[in-house]
LUMTORRO-736102 format. One record per residue (C-alpha): residue number from 0; x, y negated, z; residue in three letters. Coordinates in pm, 1 decimal. Example, Ala and Ser with C-alpha at 12.3 -4.5 7.8 and 13.67 -1.06 7.14 Angstrom:
<atom k="0" X="1230.0" Y="450.0" Z="780.0" r="ALA"/>
<atom k="1" X="1367.0" Y="106.0" Z="714.0" r="SER"/>
END
This chain:
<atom k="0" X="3564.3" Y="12598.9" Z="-535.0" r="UNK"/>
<atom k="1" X="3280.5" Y="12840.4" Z="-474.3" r="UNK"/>
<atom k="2" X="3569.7" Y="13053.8" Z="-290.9" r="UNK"/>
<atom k="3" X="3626.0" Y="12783.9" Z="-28.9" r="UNK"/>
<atom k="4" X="3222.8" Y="12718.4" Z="-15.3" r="UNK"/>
<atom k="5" X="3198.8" Y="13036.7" Z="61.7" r="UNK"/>
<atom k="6" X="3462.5" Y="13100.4" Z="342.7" r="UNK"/>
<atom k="7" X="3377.6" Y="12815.3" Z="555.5" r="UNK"/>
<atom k="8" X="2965.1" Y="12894.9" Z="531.0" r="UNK"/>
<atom k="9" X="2983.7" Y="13195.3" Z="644.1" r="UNK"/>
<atom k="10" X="3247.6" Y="13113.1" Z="913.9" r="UNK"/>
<atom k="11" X="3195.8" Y="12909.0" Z="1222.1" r="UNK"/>
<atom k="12" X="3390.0" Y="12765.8" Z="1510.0" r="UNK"/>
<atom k="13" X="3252.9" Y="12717.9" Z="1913.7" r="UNK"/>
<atom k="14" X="3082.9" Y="12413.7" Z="1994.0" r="UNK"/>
<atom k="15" X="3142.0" Y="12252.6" Z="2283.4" r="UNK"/>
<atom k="16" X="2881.3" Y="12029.7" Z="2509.7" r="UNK"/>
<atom k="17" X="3031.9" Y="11665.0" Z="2501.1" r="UNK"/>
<atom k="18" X="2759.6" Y="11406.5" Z="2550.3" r="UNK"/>
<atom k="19" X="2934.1" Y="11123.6" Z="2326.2" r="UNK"/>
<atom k="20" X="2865.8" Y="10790.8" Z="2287.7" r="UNK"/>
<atom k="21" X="2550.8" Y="10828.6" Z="2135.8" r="UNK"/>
<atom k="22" X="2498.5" Y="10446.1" Z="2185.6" r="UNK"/>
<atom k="23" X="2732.4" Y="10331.5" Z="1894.0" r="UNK"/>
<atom k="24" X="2526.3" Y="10598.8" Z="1625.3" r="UNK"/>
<atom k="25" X="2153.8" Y="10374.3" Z="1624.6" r="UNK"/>
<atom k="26" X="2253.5" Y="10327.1" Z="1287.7" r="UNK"/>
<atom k="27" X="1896.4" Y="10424.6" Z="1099.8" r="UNK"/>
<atom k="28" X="2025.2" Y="10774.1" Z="825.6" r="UNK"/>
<atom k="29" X="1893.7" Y="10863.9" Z="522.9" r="UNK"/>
<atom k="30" X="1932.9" Y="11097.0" Z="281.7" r="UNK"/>
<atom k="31" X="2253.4" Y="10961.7" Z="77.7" r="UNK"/>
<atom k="32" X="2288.2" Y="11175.6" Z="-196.7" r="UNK"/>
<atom k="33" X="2029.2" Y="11239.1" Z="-470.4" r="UNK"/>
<atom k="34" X="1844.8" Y="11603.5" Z="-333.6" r="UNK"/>
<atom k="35" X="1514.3" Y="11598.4" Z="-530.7" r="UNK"/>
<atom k="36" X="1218.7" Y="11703.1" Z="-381.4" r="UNK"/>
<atom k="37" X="1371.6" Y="11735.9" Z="-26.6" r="UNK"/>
<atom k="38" X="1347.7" Y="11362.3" Z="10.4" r="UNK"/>
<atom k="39" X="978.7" Y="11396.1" Z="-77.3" r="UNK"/>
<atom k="40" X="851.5" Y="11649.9" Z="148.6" r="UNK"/>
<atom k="41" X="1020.9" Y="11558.5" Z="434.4" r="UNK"/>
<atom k="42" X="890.3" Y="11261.4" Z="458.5" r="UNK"/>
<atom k="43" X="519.0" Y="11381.2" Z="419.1" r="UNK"/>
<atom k="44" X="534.2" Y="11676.7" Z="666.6" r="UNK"/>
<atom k="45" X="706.9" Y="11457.5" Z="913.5" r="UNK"/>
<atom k="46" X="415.4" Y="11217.6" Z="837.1" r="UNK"/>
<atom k="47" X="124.3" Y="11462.9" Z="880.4" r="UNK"/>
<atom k="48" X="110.1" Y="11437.0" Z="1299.6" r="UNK"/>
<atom k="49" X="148.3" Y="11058.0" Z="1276.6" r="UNK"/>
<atom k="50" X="-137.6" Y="11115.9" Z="1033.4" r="UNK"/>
<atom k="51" X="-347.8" Y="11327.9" Z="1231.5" r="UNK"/>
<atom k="52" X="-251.5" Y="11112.9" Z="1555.1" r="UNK"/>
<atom k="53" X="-399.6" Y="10803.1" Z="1352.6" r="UNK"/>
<atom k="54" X="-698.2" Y="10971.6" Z="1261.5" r="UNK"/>
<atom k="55" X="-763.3" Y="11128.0" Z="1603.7" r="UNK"/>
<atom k="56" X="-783.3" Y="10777.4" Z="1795.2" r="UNK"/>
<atom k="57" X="-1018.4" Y="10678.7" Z="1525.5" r="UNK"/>
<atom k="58" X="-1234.9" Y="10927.9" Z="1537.3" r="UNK"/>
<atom k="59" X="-1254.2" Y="11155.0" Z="1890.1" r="UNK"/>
<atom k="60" X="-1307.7" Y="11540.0" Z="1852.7" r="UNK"/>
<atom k="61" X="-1451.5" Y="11773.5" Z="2114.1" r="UNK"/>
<atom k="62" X="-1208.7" Y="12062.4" Z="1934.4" r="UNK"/>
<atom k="63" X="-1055.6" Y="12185.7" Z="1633.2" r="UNK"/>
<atom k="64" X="-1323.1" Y="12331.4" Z="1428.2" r="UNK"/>
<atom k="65" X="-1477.8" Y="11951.8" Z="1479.8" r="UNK"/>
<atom k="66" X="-1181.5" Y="11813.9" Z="1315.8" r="UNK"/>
<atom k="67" X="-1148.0" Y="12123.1" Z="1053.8" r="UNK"/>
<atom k="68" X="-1497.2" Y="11990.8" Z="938.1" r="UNK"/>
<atom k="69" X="-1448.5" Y="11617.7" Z="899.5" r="UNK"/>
<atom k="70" X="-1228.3" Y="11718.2" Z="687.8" r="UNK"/>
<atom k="71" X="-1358.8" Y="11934.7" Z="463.8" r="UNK"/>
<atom k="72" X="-1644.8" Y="11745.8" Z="488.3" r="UNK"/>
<atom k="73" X="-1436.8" Y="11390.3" Z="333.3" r="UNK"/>
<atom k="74" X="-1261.2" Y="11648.9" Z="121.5" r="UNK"/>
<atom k="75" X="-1178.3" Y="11519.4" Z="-234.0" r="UNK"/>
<atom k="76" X="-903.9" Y="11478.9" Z="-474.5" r="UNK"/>
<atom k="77" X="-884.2" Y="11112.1" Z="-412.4" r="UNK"/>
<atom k="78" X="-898.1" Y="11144.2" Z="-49.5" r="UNK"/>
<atom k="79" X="-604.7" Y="11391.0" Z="-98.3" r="UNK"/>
<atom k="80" X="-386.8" Y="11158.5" Z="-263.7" r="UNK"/>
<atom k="81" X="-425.7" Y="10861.1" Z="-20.2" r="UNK"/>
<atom k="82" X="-359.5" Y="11105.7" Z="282.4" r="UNK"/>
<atom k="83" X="-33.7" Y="11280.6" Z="128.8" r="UNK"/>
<atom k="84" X="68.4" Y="10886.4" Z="3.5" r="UNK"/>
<atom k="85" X="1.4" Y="10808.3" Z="387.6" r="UNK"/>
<atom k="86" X="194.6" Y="11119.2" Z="524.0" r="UNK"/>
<atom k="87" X="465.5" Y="10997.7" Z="306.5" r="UNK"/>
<atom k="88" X="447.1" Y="10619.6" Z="392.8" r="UNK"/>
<atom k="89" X="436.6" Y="10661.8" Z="741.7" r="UNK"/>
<atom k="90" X="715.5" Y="10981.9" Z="734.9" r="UNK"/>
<atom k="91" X="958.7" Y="10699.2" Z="610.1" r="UNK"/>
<atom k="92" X="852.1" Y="10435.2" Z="780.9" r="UNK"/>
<atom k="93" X="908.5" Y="10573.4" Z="1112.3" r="UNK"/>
<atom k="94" X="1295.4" Y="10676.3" Z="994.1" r="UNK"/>
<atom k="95" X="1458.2" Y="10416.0" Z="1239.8" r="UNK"/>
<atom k="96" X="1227.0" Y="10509.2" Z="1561.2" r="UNK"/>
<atom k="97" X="1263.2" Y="10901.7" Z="1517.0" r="UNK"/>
<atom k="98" X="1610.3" Y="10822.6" Z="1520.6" r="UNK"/>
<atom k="99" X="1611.4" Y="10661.5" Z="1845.9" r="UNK"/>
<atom k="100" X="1378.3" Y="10866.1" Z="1967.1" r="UNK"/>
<atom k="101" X="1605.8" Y="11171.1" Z="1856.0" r="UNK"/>
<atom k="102" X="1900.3" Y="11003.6" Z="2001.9" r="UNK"/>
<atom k="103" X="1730.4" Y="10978.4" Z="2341.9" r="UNK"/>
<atom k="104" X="1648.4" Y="11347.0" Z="2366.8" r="UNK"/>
<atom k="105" X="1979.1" Y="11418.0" Z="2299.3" r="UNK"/>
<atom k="106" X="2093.6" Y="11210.7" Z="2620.2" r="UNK"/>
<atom k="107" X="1788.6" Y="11331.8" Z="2817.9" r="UNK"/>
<atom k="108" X="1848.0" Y="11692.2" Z="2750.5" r="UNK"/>
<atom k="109" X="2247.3" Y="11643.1" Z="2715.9" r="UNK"/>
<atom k="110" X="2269.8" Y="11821.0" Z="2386.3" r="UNK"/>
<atom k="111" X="2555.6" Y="11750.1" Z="2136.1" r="UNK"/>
<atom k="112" X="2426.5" Y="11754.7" Z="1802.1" r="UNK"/>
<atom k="113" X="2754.5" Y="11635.4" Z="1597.9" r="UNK"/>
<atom k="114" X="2919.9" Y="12019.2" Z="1597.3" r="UNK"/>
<atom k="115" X="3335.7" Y="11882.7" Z="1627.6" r="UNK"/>
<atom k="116" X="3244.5" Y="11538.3" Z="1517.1" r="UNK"/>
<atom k="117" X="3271.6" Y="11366.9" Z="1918.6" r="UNK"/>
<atom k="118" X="3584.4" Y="11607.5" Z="1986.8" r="UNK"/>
<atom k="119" X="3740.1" Y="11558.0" Z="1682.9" r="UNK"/>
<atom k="120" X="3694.2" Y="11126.2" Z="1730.2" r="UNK"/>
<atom k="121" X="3899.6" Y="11175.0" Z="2059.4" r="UNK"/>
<atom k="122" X="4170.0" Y="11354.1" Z="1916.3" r="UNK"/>
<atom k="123" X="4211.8" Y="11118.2" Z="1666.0" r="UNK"/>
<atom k="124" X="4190.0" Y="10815.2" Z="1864.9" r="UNK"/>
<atom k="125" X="4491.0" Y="11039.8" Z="2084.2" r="UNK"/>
<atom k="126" X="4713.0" Y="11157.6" Z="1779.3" r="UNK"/>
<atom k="127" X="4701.5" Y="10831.2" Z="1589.7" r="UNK"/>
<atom k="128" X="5009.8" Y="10655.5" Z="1812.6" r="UNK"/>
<atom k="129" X="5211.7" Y="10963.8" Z="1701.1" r="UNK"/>
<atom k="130" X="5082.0" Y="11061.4" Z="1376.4" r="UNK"/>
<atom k="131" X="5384.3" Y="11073.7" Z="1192.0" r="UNK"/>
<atom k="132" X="5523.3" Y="11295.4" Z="1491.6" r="UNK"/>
<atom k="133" X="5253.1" Y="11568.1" Z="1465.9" r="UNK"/>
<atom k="134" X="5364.9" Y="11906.3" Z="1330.3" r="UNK"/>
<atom k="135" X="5002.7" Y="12046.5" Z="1151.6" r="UNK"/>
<atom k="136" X="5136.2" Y="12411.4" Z="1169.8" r="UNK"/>
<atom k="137" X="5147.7" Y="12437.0" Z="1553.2" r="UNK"/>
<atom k="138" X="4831.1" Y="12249.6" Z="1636.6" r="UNK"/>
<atom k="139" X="4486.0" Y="12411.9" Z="1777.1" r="UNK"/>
<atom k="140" X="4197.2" Y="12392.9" Z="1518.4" r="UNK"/>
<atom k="141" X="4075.4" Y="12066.0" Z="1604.2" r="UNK"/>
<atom k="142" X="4389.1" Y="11859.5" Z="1654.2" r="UNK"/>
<atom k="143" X="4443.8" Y="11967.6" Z="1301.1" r="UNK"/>
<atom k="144" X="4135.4" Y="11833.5" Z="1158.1" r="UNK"/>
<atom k="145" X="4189.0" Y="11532.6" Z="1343.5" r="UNK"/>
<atom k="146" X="4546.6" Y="11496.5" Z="1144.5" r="UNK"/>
<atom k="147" X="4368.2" Y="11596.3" Z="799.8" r="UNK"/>
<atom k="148" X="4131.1" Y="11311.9" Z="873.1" r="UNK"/>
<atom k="149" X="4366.2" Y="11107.4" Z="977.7" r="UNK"/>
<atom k="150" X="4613.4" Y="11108.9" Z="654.2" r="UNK"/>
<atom k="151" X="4303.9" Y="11169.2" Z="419.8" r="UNK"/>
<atom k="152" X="4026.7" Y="10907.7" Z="546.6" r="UNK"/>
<atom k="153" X="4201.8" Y="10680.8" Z="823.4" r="UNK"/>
<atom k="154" X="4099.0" Y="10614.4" Z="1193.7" r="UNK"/>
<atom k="155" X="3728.1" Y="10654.4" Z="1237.9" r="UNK"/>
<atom k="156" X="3530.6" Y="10546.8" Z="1556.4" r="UNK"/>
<atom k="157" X="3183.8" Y="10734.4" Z="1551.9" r="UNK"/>
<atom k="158" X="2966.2" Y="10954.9" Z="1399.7" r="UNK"/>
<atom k="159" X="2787.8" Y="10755.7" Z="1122.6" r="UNK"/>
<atom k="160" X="3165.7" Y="10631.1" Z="969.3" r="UNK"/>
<atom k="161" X="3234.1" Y="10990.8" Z="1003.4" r="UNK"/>
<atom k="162" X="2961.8" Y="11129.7" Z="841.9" r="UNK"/>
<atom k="163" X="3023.6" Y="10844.4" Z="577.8" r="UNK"/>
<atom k="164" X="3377.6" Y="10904.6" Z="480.4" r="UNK"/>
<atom k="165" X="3407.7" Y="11291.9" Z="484.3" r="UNK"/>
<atom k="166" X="3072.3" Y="11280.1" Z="219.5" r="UNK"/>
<atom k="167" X="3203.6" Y="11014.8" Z="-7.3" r="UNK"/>
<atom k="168" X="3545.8" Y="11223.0" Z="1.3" r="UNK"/>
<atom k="169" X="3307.6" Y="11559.5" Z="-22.5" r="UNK"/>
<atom k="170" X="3170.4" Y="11382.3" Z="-375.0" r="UNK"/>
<atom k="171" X="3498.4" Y="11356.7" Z="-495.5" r="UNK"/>
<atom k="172" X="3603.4" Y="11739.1" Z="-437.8" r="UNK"/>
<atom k="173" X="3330.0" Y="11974.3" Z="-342.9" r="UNK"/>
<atom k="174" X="3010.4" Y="11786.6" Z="-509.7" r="UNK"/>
<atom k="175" X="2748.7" Y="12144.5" Z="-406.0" r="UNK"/>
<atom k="176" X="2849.2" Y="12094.2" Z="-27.6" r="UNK"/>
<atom k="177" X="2773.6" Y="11737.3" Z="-32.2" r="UNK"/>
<atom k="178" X="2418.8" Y="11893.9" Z="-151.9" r="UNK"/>
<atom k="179" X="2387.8" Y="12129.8" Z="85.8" r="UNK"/>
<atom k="180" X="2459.6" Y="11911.5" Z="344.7" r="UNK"/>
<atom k="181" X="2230.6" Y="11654.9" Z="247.5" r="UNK"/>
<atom k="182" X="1977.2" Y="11920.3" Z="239.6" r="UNK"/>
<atom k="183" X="2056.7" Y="11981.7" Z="600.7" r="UNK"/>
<atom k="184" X="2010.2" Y="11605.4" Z="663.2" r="UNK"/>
<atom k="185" X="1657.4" Y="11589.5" Z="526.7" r="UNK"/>
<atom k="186" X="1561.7" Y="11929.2" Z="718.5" r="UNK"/>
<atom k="187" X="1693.8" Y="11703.5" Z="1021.1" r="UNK"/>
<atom k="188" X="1464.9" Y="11379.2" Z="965.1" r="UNK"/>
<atom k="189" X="1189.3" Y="11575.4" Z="846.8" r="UNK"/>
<atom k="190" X="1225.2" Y="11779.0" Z="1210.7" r="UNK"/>
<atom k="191" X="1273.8" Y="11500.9" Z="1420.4" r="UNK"/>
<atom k="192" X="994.3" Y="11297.0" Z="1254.6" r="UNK"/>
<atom k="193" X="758.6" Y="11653.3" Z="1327.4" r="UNK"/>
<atom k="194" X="924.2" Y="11663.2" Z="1680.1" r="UNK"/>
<atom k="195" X="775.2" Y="11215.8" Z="1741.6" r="UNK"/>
<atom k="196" X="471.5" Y="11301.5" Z="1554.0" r="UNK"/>
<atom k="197" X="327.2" Y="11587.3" Z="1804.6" r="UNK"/>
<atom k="198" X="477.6" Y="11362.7" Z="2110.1" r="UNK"/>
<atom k="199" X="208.1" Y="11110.0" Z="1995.1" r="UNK"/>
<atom k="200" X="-53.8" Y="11381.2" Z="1883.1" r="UNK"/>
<atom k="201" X="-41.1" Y="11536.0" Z="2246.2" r="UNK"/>
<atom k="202" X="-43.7" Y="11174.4" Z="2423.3" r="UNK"/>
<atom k="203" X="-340.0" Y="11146.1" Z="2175.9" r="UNK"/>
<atom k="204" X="-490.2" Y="11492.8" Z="2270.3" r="UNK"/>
<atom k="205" X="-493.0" Y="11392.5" Z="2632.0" r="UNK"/>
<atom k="206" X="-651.0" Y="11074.8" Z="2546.2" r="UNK"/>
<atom k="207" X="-897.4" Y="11252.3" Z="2344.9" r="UNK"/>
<atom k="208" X="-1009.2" Y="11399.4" Z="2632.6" r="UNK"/>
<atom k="209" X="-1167.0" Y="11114.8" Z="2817.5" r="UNK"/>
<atom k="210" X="-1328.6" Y="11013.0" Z="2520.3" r="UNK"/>
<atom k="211" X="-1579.4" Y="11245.9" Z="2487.2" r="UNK"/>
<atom k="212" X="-1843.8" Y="11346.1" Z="2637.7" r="UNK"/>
<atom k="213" X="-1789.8" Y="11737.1" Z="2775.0" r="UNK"/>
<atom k="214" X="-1407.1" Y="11887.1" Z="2846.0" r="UNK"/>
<atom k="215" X="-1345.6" Y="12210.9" Z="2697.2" r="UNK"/>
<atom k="216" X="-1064.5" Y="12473.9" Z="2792.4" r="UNK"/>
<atom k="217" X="-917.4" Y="12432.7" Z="2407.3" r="UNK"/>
<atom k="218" X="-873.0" Y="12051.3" Z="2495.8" r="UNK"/>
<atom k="219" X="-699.2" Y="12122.8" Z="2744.3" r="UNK"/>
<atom k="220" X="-450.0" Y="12355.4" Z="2559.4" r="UNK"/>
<atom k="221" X="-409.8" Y="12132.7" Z="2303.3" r="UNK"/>
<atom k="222" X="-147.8" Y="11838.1" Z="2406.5" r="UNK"/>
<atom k="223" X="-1.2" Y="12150.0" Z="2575.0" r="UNK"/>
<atom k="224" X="36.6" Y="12303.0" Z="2222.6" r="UNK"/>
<atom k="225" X="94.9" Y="11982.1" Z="2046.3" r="UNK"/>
<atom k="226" X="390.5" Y="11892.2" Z="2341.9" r="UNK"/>
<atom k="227" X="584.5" Y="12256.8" Z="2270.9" r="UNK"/>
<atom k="228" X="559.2" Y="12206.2" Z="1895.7" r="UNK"/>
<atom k="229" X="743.1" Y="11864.0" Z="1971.8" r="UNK"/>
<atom k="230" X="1040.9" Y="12030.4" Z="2173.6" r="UNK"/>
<atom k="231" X="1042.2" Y="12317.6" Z="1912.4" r="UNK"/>
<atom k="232" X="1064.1" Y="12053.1" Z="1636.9" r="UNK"/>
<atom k="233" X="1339.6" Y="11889.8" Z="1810.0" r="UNK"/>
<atom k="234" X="1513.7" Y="12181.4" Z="1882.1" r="UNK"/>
<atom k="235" X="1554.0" Y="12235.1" Z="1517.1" r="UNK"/>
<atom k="236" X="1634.2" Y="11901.2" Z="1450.7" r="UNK"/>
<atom k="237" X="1917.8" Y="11912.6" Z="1644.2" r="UNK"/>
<atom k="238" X="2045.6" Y="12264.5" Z="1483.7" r="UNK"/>
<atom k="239" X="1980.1" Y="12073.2" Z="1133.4" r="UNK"/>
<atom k="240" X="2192.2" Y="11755.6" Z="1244.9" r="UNK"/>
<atom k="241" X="2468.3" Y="12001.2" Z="1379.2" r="UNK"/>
<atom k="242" X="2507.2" Y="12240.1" Z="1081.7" r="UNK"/>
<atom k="243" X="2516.2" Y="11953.1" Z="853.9" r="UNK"/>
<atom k="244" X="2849.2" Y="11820.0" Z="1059.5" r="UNK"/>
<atom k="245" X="2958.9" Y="12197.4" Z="1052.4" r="UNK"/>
<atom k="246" X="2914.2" Y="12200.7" Z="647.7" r="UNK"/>
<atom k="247" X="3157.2" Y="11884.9" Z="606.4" r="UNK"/>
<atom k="248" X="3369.3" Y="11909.4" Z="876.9" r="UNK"/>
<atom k="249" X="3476.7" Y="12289.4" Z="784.9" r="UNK"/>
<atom k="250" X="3465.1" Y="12186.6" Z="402.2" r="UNK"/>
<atom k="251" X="3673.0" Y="11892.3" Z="472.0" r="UNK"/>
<atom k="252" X="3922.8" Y="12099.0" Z="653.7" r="UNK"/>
<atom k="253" X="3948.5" Y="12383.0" Z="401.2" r="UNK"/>
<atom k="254" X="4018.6" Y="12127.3" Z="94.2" r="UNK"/>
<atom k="255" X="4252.4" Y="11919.9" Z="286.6" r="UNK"/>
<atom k="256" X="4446.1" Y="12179.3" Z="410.4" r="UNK"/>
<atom k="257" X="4459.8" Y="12337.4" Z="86.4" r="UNK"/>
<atom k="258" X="4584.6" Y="12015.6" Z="-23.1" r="UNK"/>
<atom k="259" X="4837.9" Y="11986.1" Z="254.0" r="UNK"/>
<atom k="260" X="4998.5" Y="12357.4" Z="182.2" r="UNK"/>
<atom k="261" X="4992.2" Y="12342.2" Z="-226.5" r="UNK"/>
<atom k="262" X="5074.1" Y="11959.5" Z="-297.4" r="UNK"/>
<atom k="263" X="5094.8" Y="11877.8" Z="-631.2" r="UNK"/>
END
């Protein structure tokens, strides 16, 4: 088992750009497996700029020393507590937006974040009619997979019943990828709920501005800041989502294919 982890992590495949149809995958994700503390921090560090965007409308700030200050100056181990149980609150409460949110960058910026996943639904949906037909040995990579998922899982029609029946047969057969990749998955939410979080800080930043009583150069800078923090965020989010696919799709592949040239 740790062989075939091995092979397909360090291995990899060319993506291809295909936009999808992102509109049938607004199903909300979470974290499915049990992965400790990654459920946990995610969800407070994708918290903290809804935090700071919350405490920014309440209180204007003429720069960031100013805000350094209120802090330390409120600074206490009770005060701690409520803001990390806020961070945390408001990381998973915002879940089902970032999503959305995440999904609509994707369209805006025509990025495929599902590695194989929308290639390998086609194929599927093409083979099926002549499953019984198709000879494994002389297909390309991906009509392959699309066979292997075929005979192993059954017709699938988007991403989230994809991502749904390659982990559950993951569990069965390779339980430290499913880990991994629901590592990956709480790396994503955590980055797309960072990547929401400074949108609203810098729309807050720029509000800031007009709310106080002398404009300085830094706020200025800072939406600008807080807005490339938000596309960097995404950015990752979307390399997060896609090497998550790329952990159960190759995984999938190597243990079904196994299967398929040593049957028992």
């Amino acid at each position: 088992m740790n062989s075939v982890d091995t092979k397909f992590r360090t291995g990899s495949f060319p993506g291809r750009l295909c936009q999808g149809d992102y509109a049938r995958d607004f199903t909300m994700d979470q974290p499915k497996f049990s992965i400790g503390p990654y459920e946990l921090f995610s969800s407070i560090i994708a918290g903290a700029p809804l935090l700071l965007t919350g405490v920014l409308i309440y209180q204007p700030i003429s720069g960031a020393r100013d805000f350094i200050l209120t802090i330390k100056d409120a600074s206490s181990i009770p005060v701690a507590v409520a803001l990390i149980l806020s961070a945390y609150i408001l990381g998973g409460l915002s879940s089902f937006v970032t999503w959305r949110y995440f999904l609509l960058l994707c369209r805006v910026f025509k990025m495929d974040f599902s590695y194989l996943g929308n290639m390998v639904l086609k194929n599927m949906a093409k083979i099926k009619p002549d499953l019984d037909k198709a000879r494994i040995g002389s297909l390309e990579f991906e009509d392959r997979l699309a066979v292997l998922l075929l005979k192993k899982v059954g017709l699938i029609e988007n991403l989230n019943h994809l991502d749904a029946r390659v982990t559950s047969y993951l569990r069965l057969h390779a339980i430290q990828t499913t880990l991994v990749a629901e590592s990956y998955l709480a790396q994503h939410i955590m980055y797309r709920g960072l990547s929401f979080g400074f949108l609203l800080l810098a729309l807050a930043l720029v509000a800031n501005i007009f709310r106080t009583p002398s404009v300085t150069f830094e706020q200025i800078m800072l939406p600008f800041i807080s807005l490339a923090l938000s596309l960097a965020a995404f950015r990752r989010a979307v390399s997060f989502r896609r090497w998550r696919y790329r952990e159960i799709l190759l995984s999938f592949y190597h243990l079904a294919f196994g299967e398929q040239q040593n049957p028992k």
